[in-house]
C-alpha positions in Angstrom: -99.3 -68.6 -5.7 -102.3 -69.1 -3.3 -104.5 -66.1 -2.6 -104.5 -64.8 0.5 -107.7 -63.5 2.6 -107.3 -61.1 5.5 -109.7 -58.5 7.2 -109.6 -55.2 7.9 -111.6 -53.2 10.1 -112.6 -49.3 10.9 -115.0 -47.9 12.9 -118.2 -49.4 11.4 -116.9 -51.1 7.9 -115.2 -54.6 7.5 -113.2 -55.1 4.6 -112.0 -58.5 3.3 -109.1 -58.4 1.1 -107.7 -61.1 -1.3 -104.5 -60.8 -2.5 -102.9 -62.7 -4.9 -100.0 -62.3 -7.6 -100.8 -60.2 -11.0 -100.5 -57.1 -12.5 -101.7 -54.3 -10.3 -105.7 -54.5 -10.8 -107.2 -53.7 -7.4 -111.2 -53.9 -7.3 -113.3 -52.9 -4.9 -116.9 -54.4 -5.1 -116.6 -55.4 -8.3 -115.3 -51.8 -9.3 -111.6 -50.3 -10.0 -110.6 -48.8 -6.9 -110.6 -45.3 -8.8 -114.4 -45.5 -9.8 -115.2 -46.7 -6.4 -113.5 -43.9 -4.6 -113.8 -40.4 -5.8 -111.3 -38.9 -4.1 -107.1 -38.4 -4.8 -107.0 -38.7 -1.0 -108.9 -42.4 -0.5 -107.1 -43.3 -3.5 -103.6 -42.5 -2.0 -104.8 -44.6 0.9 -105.5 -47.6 -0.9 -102.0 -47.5 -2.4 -100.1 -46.6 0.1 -99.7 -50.0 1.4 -97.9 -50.9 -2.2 -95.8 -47.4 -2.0 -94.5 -48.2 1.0 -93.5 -51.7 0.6 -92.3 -51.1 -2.8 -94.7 -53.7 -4.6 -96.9 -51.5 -6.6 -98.5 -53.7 -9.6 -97.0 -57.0 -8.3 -100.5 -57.9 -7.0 -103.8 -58.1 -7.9 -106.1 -57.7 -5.3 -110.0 -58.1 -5.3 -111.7 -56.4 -1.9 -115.5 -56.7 -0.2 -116.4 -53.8 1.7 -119.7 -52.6 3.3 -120.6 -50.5 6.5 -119.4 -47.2 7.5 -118.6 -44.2 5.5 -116.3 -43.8 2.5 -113.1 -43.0 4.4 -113.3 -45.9 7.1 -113.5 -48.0 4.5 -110.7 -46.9 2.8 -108.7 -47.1 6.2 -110.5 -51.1 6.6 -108.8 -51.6 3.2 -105.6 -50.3 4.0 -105.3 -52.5 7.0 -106.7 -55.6 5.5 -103.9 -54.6 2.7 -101.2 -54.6 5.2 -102.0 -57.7 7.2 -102.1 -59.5 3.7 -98.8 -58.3 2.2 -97.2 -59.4 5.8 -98.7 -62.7 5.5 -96.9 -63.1 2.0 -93.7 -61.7 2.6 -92.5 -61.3 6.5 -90.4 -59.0 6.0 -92.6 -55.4 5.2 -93.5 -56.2 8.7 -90.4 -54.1 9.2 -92.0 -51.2 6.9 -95.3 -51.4 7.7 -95.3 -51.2 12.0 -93.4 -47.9 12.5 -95.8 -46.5 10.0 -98.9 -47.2 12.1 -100.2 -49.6 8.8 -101.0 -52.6 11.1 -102.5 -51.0 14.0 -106.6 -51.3 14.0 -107.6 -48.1 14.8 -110.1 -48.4 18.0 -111.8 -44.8 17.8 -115.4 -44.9 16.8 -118.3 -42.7 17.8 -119.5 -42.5 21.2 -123.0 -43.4 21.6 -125.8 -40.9 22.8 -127.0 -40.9 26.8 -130.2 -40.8 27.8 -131.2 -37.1 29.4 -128.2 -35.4 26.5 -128.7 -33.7 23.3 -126.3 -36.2 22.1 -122.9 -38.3 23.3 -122.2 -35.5 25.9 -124.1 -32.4 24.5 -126.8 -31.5 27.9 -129.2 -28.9 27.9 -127.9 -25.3 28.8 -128.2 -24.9 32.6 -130.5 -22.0 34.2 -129.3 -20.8 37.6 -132.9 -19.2 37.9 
């Protein structure tokens, strides 16, 4: 099987996943997954793709991440993850869409005004 490249994006990071068929090795950056990220949570995150679809250890998957923090990476991985297993098997389209797994998420922070302490933070108003 051919390896398949998708990206995945959240608020600042960009993730690009390649997916191909193996026996469950996910790196990320040249890392496992579990050195990478410290956390159960971010862990769970980067399988859940593979939990949900039912396909955990079928692939092996090698990622590229930069920008953004440590948890909108994990969620750029998780959707680059779902747009790849989609692209190899139709069908966990079915699984994956009324979980929310394919769906970038748009929110990122708002940036500062000119005159505020910050996005929408003013200075305290004085009547007198």
């Amino acid at each position: 099987m051919a390896t398949t490249h998708t990206l995945g994006r959240r608020k600042k990071s960009v993730a690009r996943v390649f997916l191909q068929e193996g026996k469950g090795q996910i790196e990320i950056n040249n890392k496992p997954y579990q050195e990478y990220f410290s956390t159960k949570t971010l862990h769970y995150k980067v399988q859940q793709v593979f939990l949900l679809t039912e396909t955990e250890g079928q692939y092996d998957v090698k990622i590229n991440v930069q920008g953004g923090g440590i948890t909108g990476q994990a969620e750029a991985i998780r959707l680059g993850l779902s747009r790849a297993l989609c692209e190899v098997n139709p069908e966990h389209r079915l699984k994956l869409k009324p979980e929310g797994m394919l769906m970038r998420d748009p929110r990122a922070v708002e940036r500062k005004k000119y005159g505020f302490k910050k996005a929408r933070k003013k200075d305290q108003f004085s009547k007198r």
